[in-house]
C-alpha positions as CSV (number, residue, x, y, z in Angstrom):
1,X,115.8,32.8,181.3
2,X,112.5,34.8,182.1
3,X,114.6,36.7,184.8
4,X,116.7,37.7,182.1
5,X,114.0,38.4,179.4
6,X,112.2,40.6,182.2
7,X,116.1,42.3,182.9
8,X,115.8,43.2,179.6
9,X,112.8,45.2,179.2
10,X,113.2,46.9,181.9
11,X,116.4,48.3,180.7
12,X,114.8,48.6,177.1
13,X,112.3,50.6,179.0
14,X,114.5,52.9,181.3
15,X,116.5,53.7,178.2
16,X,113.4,54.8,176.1
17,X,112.7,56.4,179.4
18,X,116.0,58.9,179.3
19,X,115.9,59.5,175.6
20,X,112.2,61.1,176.1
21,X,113.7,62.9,179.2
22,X,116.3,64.1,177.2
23,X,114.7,65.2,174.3
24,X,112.1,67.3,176.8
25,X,114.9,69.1,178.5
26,X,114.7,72.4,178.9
27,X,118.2,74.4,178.8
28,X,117.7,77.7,181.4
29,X,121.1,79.0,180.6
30,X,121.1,82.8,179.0
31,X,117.5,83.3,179.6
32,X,117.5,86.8,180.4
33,X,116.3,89.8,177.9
34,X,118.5,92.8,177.9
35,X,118.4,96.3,176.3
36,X,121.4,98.0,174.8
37,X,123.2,101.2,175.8
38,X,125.7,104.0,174.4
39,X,127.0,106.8,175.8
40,X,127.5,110.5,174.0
41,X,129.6,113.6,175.1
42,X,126.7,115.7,173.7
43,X,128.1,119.0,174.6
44,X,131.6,118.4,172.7
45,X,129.6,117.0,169.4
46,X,127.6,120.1,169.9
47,X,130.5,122.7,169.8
48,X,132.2,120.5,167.5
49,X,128.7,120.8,165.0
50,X,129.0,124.5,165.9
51,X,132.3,124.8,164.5
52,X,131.6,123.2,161.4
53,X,128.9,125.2,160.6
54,X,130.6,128.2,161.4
55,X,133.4,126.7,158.8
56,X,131.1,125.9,156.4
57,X,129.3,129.2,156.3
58,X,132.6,131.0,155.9
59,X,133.8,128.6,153.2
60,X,130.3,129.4,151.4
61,X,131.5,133.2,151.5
62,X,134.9,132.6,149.8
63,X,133.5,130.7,147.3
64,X,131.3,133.7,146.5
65,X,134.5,136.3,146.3
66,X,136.0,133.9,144.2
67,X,133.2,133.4,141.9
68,X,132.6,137.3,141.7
69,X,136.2,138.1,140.6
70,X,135.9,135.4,137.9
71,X,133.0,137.4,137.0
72,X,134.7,140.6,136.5
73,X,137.8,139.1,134.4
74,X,135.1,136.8,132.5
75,X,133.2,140.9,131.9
76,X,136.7,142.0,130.4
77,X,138.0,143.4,133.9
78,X,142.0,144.1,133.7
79,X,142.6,144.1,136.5
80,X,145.3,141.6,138.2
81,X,143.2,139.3,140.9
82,X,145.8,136.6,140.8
83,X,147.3,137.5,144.4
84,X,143.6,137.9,145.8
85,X,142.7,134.9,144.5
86,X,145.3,132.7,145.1
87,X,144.9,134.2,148.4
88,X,141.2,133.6,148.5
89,X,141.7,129.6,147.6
90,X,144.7,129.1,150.3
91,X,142.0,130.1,152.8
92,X,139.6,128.3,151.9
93,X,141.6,124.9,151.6
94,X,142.9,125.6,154.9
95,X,139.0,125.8,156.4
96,X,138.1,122.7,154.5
97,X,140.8,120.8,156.3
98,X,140.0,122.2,159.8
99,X,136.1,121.2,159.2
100,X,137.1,117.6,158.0
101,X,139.4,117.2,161.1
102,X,136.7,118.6,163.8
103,X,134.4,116.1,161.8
104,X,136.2,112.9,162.3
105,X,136.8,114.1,166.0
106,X,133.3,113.9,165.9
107,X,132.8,110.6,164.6
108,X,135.5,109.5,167.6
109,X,133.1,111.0,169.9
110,X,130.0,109.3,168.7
111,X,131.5,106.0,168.1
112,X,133.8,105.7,171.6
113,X,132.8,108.4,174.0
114,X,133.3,107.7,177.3
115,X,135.4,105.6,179.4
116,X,132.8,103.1,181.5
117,X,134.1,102.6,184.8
118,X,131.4,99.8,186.2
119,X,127.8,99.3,185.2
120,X,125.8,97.6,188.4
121,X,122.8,96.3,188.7
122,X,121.1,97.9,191.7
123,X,119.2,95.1,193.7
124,X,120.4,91.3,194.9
125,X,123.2,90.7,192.4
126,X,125.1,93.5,193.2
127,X,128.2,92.3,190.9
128,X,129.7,94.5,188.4
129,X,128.0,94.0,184.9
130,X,131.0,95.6,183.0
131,X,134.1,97.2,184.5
132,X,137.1,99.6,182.8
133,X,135.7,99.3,179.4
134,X,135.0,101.5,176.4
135,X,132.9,99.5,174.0
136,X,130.3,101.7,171.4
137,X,127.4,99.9,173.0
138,X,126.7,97.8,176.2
139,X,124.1,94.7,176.2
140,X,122.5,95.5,179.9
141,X,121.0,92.0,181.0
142,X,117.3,92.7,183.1
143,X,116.2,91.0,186.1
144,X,113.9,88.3,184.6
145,X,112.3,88.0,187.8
146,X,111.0,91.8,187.7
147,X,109.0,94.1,185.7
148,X,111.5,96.5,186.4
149,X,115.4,96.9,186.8
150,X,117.8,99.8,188.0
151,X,121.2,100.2,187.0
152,X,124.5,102.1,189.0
153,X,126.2,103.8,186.3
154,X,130.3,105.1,186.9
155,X,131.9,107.0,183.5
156,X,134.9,108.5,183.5
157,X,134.4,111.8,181.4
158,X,136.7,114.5,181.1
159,X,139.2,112.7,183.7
160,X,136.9,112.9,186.6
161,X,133.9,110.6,187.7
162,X,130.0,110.7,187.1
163,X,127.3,108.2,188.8
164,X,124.1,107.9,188.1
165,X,121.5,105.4,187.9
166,X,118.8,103.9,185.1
167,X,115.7,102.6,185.6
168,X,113.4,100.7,183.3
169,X,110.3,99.2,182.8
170,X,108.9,96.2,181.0
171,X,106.4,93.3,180.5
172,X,107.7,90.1,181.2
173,X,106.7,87.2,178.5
174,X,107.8,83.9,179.1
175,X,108.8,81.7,175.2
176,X,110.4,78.5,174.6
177,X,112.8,78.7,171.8
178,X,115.3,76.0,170.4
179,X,114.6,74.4,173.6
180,X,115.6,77.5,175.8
181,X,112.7,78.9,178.2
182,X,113.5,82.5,177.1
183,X,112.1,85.5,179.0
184,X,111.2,88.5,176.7
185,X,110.6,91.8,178.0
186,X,108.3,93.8,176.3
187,X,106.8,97.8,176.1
188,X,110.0,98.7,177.3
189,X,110.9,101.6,178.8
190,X,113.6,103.4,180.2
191,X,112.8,106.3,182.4
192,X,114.9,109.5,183.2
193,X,114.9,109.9,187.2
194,X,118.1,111.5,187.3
195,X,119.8,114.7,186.7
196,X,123.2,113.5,186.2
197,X,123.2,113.6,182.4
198,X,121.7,116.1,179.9
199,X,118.9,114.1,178.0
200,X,118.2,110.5,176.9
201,X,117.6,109.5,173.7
202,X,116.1,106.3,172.0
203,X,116.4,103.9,168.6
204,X,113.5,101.3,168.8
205,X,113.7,98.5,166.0
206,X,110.3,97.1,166.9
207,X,107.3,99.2,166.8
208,X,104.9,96.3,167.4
209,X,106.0,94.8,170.9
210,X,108.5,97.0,172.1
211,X,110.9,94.7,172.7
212,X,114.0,95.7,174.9
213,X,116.2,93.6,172.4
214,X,115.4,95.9,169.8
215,X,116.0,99.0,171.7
216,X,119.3,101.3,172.2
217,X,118.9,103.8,174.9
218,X,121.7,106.8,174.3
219,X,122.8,108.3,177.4
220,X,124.2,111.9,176.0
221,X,126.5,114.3,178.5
């Protein structure tokens, strides 16, 4: 009977043993901070902004001619502008239409660019982040290992391709979240080494840490 009692608490004790085990565990899946990433076909937006201006300015013009002549008949001018001014109006509805359609071209071009081909990370894990894709904006995962992580880039843009590679820069801070050791990466940066594209551009949400969550780095062409 006392070999049975003393069964018994050891297995009372073993159990008590895995449930504090199990409340302490730690899950390292997903632990990795990342940055995000767009792409922008700078040089068509530009031409594209060009043209609208260009539009604009002339639309500005017509509206002018067309205001004046109201002035004259409004003055007591009898003369017939009816030809000239429906003439005047046809034109400038036809400019307002081009400028709206170069302006949701534009929109296309800012929201879905370029055609990625593969994003790489550049160092032991040498498999393909993302492949053949065309998303707005890519969630780049960092080496949580590193203060610092470089990227292959492969676009497809204007049906031939461009490589190039990204490199960035960060703090590494080490937080345990809803039972997750998290890595955080913090003072990012990402720093133009190559020539490839025009310029980079940034959005950072948080002006306190820096945090590469909270930053978008814009890769325009």
């Amino acid at each position: 009977m006392k070999n049975l009692d003393r069964i018994f608490v050891i297995c009372i004790i073993a159990f008590l043993g895995f449930l504090s085990c199990e409340e302490e565990e730690i899950d390292l899946k997903d632990t990795s901070p990342y940055f995000n990433l767009q792409f922008r076909h700078a040089s068509r937006d530009t031409i594209l902004g060009d043209s609208i201006a260009t539009l604009t300015a002339t639309v500005a013009t017509i509206s002018d001619s067309i205001q004046y002549i109201d002035s004259l008949i409004e003055s007591g001018d009898e003369t017939d502008y009816s030809i000239i001014k429906q003439s005047l109006n046809d034109e400038r509805d036809s400019l307002n239409t081009l400028s709206s359609h170069y302006g949701e071209i534009r929109t296309q071009i800012a929201n879905k660019d370029v055609l990625v081909s593969e994003i790489r990370g550049v160092g032991s894990n040498s498999e393909p982040l993302f492949y053949q894709d065309s998303a707005a904006t890519y969630r780049i995962p960092l080496n949580p290992n590193s203060d610092t992580s470089m990227f292959k880039v492969t676009l497809s843009v204007d049906s031939s391709d461009l490589t190039f590679n990204i490199f960035t820069r960060y703090t590494r801070e080490k937080k345990i979240e809803q039972r997750k050791v998290k890595v955080f990466a913090y003072n990012f940066q990402v720093i133009k080494k190559d020539d490839s594209y025009d310029s980079l551009s940034q959005e950072q949400e948080d002006s306190t840490n820096f945090s590469s969550n909270d930053y978008t780095a814009i890769i325009n062409f």
